[in-house]
mmCIF entry with sequence, helices, sheets and N, C-alpha, C, O atoms, coordinates in Angstrom:
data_MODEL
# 
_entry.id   MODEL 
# 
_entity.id                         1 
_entity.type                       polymer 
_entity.pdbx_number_of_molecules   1 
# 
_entity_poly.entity_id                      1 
_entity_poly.type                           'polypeptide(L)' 
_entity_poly.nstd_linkage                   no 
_entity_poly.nstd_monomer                   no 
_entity_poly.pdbx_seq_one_letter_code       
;(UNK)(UNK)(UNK)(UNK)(UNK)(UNK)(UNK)(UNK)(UNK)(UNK)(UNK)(UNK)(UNK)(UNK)(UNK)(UNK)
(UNK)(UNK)(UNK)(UNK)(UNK)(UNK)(UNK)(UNK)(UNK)(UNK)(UNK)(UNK)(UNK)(UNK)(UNK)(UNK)
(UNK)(UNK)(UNK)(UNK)(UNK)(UNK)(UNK)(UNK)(UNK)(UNK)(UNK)(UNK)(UNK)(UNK)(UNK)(UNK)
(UNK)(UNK)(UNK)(UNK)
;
_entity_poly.pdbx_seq_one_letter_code_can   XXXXXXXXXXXXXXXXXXXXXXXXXXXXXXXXXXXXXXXXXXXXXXXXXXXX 
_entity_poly.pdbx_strand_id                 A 
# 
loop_
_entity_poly_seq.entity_id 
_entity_poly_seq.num 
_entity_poly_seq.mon_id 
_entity_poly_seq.hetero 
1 1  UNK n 
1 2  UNK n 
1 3  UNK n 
1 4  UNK n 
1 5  UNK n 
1 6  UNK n 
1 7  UNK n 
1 8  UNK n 
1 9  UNK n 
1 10 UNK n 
1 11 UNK n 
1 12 UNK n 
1 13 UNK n 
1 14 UNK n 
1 15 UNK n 
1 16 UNK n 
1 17 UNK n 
1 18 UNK n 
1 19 UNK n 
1 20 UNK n 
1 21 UNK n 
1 22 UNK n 
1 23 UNK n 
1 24 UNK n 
1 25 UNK n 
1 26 UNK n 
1 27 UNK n 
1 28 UNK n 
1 29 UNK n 
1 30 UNK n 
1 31 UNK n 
1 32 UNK n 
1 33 UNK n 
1 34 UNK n 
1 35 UNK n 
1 36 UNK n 
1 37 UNK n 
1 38 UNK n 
1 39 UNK n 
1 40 UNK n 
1 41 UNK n 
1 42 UNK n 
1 43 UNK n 
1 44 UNK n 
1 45 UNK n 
1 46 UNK n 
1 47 UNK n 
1 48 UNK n 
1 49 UNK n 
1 50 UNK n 
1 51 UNK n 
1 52 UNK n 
# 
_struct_asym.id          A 
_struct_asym.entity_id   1 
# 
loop_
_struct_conf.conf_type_id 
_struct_conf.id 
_struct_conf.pdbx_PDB_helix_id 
_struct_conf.beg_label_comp_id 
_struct_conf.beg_label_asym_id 
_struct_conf.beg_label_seq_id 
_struct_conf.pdbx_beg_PDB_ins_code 
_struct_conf.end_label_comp_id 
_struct_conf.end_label_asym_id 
_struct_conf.end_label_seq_id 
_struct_conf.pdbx_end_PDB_ins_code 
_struct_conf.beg_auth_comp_id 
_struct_conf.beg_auth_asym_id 
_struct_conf.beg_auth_seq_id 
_struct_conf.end_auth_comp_id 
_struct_conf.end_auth_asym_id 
_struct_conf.end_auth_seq_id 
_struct_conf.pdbx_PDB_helix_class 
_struct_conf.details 
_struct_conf.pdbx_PDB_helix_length 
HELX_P HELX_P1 AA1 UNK A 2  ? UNK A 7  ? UNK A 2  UNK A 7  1 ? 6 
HELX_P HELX_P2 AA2 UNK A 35 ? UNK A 38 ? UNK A 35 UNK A 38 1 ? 4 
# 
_struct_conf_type.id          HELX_P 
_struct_conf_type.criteria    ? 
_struct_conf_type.reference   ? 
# 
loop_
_atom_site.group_PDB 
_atom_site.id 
_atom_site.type_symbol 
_atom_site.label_atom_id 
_atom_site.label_alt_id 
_atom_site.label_comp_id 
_atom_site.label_asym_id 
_atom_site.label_entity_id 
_atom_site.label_seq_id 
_atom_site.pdbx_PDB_ins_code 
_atom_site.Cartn_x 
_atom_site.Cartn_y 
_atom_site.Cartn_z 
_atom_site.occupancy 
_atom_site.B_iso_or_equiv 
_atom_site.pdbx_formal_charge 
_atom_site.auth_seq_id 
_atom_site.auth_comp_id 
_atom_site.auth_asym_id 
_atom_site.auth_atom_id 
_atom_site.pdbx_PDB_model_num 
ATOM 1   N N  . UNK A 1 1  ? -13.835 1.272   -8.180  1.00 0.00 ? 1  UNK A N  1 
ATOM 2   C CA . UNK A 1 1  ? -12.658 0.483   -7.927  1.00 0.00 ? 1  UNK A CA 1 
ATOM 3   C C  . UNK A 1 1  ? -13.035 -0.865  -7.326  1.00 0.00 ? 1  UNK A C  1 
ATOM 4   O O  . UNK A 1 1  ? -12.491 -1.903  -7.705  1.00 0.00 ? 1  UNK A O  1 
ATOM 5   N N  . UNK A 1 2  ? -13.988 -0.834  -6.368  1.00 0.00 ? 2  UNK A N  1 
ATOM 6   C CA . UNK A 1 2  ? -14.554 -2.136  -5.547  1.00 0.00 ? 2  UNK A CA 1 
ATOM 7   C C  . UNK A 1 2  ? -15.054 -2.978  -6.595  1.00 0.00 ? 2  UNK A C  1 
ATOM 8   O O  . UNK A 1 2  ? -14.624 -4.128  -6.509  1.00 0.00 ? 2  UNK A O  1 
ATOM 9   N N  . UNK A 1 3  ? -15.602 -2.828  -7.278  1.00 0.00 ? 3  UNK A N  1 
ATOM 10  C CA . UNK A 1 3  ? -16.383 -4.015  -8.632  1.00 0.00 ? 3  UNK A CA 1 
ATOM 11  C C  . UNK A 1 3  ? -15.045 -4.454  -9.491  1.00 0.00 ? 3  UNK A C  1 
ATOM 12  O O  . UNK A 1 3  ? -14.744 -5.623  -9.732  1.00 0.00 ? 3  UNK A O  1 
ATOM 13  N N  . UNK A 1 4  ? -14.249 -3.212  -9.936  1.00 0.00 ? 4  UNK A N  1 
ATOM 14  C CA . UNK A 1 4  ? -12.975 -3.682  -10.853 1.00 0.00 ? 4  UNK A CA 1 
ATOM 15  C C  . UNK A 1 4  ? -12.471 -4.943  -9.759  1.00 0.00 ? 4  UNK A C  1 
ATOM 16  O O  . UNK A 1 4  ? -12.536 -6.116  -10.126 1.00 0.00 ? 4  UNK A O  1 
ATOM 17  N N  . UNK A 1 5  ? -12.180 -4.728  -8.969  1.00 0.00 ? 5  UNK A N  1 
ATOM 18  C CA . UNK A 1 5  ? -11.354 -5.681  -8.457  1.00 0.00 ? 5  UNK A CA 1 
ATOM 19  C C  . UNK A 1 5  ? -12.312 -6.983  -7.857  1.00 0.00 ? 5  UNK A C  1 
ATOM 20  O O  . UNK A 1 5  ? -11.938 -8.098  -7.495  1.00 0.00 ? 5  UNK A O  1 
ATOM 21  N N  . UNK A 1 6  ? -13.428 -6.508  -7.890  1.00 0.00 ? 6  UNK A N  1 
ATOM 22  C CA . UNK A 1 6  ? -14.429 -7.845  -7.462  1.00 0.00 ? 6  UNK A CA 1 
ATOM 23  C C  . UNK A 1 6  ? -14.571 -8.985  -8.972  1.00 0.00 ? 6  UNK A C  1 
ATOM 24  O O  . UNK A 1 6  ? -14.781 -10.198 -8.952  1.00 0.00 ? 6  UNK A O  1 
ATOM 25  N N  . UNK A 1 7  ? -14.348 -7.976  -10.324 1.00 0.00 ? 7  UNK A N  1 
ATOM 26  C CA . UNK A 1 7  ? -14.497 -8.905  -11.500 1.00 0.00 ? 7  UNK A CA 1 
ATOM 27  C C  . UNK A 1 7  ? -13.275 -9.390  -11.699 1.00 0.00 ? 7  UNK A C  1 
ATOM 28  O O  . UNK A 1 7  ? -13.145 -10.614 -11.737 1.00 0.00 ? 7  UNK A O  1 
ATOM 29  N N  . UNK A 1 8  ? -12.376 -8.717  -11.830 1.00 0.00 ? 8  UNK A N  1 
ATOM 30  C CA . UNK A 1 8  ? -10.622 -9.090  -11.863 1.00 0.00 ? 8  UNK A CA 1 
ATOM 31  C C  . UNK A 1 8  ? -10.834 -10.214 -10.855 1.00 0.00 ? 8  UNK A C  1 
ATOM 32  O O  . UNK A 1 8  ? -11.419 -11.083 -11.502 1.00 0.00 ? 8  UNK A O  1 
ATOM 33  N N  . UNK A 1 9  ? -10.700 -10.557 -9.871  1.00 0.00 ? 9  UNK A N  1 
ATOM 34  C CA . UNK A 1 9  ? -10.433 -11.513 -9.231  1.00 0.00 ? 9  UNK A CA 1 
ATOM 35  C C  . UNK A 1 9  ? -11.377 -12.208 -8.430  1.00 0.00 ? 9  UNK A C  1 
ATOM 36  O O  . UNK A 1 9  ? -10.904 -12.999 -7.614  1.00 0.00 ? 9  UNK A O  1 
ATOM 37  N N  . UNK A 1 10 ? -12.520 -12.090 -8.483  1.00 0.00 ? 10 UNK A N  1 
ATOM 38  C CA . UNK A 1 10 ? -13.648 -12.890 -8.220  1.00 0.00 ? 10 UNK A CA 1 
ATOM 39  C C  . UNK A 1 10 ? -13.546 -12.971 -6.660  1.00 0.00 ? 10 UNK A C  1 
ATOM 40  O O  . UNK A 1 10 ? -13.539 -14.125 -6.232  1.00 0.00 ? 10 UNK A O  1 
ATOM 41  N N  . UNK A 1 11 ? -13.463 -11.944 -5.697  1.00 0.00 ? 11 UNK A N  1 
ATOM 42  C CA . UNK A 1 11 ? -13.141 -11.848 -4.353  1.00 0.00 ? 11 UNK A CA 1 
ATOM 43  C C  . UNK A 1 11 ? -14.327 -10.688 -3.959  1.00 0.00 ? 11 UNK A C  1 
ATOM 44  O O  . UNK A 1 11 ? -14.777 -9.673  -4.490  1.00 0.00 ? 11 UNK A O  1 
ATOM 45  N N  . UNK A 1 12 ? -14.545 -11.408 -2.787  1.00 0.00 ? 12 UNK A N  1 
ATOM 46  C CA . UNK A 1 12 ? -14.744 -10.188 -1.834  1.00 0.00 ? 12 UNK A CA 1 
ATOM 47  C C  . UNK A 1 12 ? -14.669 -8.695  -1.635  1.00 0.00 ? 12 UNK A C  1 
ATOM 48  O O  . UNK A 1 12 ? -13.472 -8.413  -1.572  1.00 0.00 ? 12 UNK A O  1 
ATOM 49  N N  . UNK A 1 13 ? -15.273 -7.810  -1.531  1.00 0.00 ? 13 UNK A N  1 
ATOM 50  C CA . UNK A 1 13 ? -14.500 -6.462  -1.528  1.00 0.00 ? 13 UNK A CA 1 
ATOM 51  C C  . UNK A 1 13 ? -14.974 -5.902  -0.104  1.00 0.00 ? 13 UNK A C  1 
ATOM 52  O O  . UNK A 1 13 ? -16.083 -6.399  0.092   1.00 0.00 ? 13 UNK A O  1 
ATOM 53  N N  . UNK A 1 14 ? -14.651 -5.159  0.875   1.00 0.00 ? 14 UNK A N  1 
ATOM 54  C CA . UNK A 1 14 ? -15.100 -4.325  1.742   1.00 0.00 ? 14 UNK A CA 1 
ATOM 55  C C  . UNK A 1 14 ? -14.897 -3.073  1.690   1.00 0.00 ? 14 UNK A C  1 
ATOM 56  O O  . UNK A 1 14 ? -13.775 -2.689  1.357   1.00 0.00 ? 14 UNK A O  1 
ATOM 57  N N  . UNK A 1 15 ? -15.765 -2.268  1.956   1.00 0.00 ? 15 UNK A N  1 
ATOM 58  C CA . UNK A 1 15 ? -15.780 -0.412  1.300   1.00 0.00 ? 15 UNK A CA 1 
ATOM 59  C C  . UNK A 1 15 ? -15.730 0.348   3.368   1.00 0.00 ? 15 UNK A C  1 
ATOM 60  O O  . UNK A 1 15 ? -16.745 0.436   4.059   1.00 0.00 ? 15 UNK A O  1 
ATOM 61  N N  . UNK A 1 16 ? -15.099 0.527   3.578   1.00 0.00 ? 16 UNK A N  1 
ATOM 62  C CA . UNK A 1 16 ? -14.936 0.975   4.836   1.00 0.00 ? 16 UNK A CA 1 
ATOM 63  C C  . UNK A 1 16 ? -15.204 2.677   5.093   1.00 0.00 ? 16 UNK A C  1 
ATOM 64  O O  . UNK A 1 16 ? -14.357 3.561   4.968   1.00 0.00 ? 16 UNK A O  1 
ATOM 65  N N  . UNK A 1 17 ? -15.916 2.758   5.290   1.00 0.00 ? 17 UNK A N  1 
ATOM 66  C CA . UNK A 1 17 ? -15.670 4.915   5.518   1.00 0.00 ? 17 UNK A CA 1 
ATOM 67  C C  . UNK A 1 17 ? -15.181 5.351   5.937   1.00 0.00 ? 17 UNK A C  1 
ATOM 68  O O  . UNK A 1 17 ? -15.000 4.584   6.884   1.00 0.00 ? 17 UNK A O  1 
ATOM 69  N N  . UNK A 1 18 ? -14.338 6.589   6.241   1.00 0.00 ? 18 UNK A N  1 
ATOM 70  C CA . UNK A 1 18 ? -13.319 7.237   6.417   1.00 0.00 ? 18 UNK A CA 1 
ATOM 71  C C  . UNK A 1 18 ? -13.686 8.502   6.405   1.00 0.00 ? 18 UNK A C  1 
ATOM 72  O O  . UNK A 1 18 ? -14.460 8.931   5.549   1.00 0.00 ? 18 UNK A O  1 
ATOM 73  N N  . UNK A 1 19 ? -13.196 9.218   7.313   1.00 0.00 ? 19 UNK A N  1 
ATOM 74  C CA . UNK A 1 19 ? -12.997 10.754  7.328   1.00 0.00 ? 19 UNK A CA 1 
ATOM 75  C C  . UNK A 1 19 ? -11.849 11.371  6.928   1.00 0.00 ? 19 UNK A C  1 
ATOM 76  O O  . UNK A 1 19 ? -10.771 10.777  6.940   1.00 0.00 ? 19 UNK A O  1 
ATOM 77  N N  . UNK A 1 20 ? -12.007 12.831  6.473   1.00 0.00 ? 20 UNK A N  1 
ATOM 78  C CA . UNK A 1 20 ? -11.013 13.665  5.875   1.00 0.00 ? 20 UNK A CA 1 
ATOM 79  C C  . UNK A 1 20 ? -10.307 13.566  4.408   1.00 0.00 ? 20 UNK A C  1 
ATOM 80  O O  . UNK A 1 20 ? -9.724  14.326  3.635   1.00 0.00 ? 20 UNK A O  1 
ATOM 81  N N  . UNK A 1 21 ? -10.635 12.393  4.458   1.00 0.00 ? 21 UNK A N  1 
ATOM 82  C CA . UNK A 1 21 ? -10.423 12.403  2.681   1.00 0.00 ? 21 UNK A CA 1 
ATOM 83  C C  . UNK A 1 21 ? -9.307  10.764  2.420   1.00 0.00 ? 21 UNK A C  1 
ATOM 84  O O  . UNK A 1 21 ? -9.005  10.245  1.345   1.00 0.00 ? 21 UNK A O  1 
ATOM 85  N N  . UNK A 1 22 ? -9.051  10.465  3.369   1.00 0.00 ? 22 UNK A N  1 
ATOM 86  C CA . UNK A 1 22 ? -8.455  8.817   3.555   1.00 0.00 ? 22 UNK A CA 1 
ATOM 87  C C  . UNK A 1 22 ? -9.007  7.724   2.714   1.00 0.00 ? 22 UNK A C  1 
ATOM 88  O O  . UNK A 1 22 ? -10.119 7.236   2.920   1.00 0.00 ? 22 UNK A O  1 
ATOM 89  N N  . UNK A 1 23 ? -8.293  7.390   1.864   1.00 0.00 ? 23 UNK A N  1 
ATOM 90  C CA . UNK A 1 23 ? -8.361  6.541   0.981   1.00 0.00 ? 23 UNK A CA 1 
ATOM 91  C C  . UNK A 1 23 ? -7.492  6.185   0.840   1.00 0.00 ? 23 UNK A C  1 
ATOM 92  O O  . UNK A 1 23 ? -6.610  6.898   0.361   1.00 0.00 ? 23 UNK A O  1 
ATOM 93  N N  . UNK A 1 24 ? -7.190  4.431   1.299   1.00 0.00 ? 24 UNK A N  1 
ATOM 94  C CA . UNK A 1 24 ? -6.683  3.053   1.355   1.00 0.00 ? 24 UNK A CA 1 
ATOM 95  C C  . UNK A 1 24 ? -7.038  2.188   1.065   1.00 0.00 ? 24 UNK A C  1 
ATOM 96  O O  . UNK A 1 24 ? -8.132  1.815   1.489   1.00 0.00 ? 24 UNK A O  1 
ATOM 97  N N  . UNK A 1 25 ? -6.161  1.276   0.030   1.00 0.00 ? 25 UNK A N  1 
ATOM 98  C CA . UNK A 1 25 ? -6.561  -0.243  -0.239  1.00 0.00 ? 25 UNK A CA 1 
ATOM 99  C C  . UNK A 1 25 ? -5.716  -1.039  0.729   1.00 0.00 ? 25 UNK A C  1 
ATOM 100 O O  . UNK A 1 25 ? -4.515  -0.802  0.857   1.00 0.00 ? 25 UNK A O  1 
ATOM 101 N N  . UNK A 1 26 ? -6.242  -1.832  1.302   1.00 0.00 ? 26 UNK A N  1 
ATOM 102 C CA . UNK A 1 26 ? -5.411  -2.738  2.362   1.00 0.00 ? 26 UNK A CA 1 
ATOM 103 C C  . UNK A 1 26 ? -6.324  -4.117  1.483   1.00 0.00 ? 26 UNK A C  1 
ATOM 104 O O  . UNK A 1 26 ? -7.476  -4.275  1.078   1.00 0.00 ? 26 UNK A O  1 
ATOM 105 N N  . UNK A 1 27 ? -5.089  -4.906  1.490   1.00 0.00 ? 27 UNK A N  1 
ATOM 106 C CA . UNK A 1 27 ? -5.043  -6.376  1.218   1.00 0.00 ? 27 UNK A CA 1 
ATOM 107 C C  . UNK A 1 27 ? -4.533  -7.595  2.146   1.00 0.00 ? 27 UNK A C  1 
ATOM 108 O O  . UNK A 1 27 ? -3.357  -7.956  2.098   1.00 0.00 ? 27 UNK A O  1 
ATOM 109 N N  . UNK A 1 28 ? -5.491  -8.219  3.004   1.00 0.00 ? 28 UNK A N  1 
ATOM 110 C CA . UNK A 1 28 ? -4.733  -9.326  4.008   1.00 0.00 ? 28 UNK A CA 1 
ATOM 111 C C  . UNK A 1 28 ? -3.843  -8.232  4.802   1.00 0.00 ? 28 UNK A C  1 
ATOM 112 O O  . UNK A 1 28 ? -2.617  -8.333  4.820   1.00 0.00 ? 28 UNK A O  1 
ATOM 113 N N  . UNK A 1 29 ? -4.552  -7.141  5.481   1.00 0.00 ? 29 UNK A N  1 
ATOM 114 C CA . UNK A 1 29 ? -3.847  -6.486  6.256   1.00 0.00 ? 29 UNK A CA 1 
ATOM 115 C C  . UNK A 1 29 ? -2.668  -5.721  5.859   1.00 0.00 ? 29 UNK A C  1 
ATOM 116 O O  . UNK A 1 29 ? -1.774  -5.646  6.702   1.00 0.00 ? 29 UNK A O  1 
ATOM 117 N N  . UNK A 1 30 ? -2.507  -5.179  4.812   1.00 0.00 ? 30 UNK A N  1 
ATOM 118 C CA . UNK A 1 30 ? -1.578  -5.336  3.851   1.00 0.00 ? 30 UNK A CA 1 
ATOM 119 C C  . UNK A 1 30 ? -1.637  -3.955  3.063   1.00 0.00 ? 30 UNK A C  1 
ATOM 120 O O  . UNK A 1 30 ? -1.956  -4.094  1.882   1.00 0.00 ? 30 UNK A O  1 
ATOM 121 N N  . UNK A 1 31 ? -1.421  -2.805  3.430   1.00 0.00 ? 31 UNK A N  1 
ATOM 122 C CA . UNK A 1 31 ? -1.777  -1.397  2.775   1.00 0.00 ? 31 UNK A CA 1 
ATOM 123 C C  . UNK A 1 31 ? -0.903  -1.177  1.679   1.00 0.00 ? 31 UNK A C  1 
ATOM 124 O O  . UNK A 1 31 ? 0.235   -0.727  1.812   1.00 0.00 ? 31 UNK A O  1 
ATOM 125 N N  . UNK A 1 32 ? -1.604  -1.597  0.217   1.00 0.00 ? 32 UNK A N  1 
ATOM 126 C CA . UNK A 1 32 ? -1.071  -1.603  -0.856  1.00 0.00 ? 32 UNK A CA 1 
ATOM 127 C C  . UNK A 1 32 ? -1.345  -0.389  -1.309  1.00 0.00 ? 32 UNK A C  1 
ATOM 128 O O  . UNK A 1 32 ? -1.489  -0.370  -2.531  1.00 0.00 ? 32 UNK A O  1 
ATOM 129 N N  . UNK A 1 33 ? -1.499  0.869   -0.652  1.00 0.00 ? 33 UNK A N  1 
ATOM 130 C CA . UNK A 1 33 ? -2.007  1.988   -1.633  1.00 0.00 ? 33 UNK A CA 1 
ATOM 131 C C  . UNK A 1 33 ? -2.472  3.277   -0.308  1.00 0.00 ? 33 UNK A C  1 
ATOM 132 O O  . UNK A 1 33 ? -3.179  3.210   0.698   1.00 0.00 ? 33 UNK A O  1 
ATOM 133 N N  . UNK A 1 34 ? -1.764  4.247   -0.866  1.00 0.00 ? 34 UNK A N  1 
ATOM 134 C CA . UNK A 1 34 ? -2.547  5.160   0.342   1.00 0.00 ? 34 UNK A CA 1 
ATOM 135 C C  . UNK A 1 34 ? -2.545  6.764   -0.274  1.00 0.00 ? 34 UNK A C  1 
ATOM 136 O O  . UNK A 1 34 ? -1.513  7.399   -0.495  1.00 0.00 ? 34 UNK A O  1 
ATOM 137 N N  . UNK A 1 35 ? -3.773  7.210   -0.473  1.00 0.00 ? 35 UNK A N  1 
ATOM 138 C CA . UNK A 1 35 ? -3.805  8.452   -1.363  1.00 0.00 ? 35 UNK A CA 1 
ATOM 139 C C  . UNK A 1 35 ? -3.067  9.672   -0.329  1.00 0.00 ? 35 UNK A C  1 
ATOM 140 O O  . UNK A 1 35 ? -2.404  10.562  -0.862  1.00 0.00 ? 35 UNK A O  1 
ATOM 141 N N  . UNK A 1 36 ? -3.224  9.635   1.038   1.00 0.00 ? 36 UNK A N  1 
ATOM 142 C CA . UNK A 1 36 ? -2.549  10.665  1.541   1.00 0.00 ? 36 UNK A CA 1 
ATOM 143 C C  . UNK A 1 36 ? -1.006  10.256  1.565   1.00 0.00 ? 36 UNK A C  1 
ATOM 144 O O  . UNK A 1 36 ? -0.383  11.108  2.198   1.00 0.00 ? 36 UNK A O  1 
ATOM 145 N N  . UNK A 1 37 ? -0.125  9.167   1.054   1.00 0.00 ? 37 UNK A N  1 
ATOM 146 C CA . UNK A 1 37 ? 0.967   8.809   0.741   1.00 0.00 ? 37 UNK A CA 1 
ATOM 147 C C  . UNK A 1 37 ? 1.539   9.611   -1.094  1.00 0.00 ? 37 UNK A C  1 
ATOM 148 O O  . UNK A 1 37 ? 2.686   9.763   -1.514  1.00 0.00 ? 37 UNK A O  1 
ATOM 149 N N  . UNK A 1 38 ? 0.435   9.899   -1.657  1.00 0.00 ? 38 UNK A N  1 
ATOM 150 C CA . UNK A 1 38 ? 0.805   9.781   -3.037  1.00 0.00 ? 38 UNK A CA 1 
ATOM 151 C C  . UNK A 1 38 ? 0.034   11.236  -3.356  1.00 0.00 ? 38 UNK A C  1 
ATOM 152 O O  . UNK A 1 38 ? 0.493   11.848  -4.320  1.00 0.00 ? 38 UNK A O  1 
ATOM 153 N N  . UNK A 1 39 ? -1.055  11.832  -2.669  1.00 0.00 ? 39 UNK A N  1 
ATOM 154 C CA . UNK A 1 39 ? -1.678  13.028  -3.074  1.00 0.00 ? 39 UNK A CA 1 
ATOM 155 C C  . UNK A 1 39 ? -2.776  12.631  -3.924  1.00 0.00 ? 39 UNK A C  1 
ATOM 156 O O  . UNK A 1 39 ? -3.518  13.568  -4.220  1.00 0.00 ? 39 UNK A O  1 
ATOM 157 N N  . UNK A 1 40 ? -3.171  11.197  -4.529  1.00 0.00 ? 40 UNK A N  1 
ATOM 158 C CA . UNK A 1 40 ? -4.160  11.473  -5.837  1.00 0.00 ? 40 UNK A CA 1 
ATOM 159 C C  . UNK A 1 40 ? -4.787  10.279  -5.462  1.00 0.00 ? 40 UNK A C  1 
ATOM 160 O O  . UNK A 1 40 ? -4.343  9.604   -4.534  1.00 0.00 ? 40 UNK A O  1 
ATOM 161 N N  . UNK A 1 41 ? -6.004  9.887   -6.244  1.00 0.00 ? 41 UNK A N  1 
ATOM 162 C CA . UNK A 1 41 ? -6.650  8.469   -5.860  1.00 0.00 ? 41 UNK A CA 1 
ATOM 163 C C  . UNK A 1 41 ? -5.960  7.069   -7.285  1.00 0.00 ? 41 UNK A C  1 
ATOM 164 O O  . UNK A 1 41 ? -5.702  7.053   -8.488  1.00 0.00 ? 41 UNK A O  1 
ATOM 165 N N  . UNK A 1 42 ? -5.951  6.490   -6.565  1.00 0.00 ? 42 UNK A N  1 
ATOM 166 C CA . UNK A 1 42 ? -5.554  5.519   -7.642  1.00 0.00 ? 42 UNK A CA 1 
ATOM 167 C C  . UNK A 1 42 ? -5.964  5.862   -9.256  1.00 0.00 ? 42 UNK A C  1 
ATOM 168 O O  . UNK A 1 42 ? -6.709  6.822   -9.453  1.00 0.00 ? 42 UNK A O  1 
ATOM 169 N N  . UNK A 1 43 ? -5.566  5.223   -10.179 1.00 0.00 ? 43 UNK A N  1 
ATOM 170 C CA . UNK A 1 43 ? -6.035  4.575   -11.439 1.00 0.00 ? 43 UNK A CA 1 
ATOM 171 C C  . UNK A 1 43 ? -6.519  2.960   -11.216 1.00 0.00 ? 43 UNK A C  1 
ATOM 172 O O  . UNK A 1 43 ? -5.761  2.320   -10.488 1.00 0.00 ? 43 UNK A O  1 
ATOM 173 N N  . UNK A 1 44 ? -7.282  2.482   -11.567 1.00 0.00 ? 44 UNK A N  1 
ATOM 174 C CA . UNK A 1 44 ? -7.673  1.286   -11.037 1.00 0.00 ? 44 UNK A CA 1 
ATOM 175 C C  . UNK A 1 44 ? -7.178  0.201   -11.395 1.00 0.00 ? 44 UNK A C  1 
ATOM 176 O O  . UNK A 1 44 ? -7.530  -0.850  -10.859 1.00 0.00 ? 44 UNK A O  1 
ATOM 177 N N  . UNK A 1 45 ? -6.042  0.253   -12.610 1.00 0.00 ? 45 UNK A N  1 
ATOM 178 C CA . UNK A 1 45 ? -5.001  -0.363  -12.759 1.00 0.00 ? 45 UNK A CA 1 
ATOM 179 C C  . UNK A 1 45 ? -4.049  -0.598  -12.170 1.00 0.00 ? 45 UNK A C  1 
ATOM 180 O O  . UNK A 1 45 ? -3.378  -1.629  -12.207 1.00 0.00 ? 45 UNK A O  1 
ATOM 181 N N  . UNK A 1 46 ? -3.851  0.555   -11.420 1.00 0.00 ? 46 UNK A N  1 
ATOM 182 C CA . UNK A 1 46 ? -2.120  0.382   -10.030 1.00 0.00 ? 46 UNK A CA 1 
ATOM 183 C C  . UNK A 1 46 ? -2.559  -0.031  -9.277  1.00 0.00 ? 46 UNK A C  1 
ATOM 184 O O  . UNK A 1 46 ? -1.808  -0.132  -8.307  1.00 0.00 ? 46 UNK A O  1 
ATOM 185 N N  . UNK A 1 47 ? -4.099  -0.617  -9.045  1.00 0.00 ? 47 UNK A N  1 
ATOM 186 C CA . UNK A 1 47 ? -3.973  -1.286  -7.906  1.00 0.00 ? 47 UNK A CA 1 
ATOM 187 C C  . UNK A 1 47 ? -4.511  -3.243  -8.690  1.00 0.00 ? 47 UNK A C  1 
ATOM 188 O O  . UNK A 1 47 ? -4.388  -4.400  -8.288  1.00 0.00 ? 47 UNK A O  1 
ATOM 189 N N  . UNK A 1 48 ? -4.811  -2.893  -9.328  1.00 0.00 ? 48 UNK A N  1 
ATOM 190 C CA . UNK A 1 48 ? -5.339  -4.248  -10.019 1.00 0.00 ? 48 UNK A CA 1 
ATOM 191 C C  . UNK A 1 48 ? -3.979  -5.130  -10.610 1.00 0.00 ? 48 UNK A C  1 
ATOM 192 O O  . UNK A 1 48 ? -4.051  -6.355  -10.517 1.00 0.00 ? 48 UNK A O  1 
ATOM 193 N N  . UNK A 1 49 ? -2.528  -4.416  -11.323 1.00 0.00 ? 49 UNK A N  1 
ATOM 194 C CA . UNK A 1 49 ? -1.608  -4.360  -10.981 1.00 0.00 ? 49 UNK A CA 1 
ATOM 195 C C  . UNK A 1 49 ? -0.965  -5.441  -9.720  1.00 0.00 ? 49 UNK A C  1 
ATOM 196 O O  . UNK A 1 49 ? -0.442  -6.555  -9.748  1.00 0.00 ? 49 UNK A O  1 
ATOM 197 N N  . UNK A 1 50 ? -1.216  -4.737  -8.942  1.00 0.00 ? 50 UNK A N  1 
ATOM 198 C CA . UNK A 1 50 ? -0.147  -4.880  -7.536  1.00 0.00 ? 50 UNK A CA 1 
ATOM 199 C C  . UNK A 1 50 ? -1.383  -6.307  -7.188  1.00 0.00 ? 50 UNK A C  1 
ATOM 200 O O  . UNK A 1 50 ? -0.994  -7.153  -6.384  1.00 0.00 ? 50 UNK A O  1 
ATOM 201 N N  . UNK A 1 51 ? -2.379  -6.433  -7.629  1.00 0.00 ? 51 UNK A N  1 
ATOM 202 C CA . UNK A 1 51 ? -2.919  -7.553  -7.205  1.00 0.00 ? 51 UNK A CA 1 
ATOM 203 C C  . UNK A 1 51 ? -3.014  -9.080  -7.601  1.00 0.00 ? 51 UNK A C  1 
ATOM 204 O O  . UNK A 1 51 ? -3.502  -10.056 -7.031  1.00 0.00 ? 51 UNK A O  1 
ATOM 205 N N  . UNK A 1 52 ? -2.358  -8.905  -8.798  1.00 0.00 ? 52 UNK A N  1 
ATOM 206 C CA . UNK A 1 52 ? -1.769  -10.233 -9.943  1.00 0.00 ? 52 UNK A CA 1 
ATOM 207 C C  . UNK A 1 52 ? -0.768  -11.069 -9.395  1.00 0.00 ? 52 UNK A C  1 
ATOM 208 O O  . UNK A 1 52 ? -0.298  -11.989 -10.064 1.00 0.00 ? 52 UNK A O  1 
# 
């Protein structure tokens, strides 16, 4: 997901670690995505998507 969105938009990415299974995309502070909100991990489109 970190490279998709590093080629899509030619930015920065930061990969942060997490315990228990937490997986979040935060943008400018900005939590566009949260797998314990939704149960599943993204498609790398719903978030590439929400980043246009």
């Amino acid at each position: 997901m970190a490279a998709a969105i590093q080629d899509a938009h030619d930015v920065q990415v930061e990969l942060i670690a997490g315990k228990g299974g937490i997986f979040d995309v935060v943008v400018d502070g900005e939590r566009v995505y949260s797998k314990d909100e939704t149960g599943r991990f993204p498609e790398n489109s719903e978030i590439l998507d929400q980043l246009s």
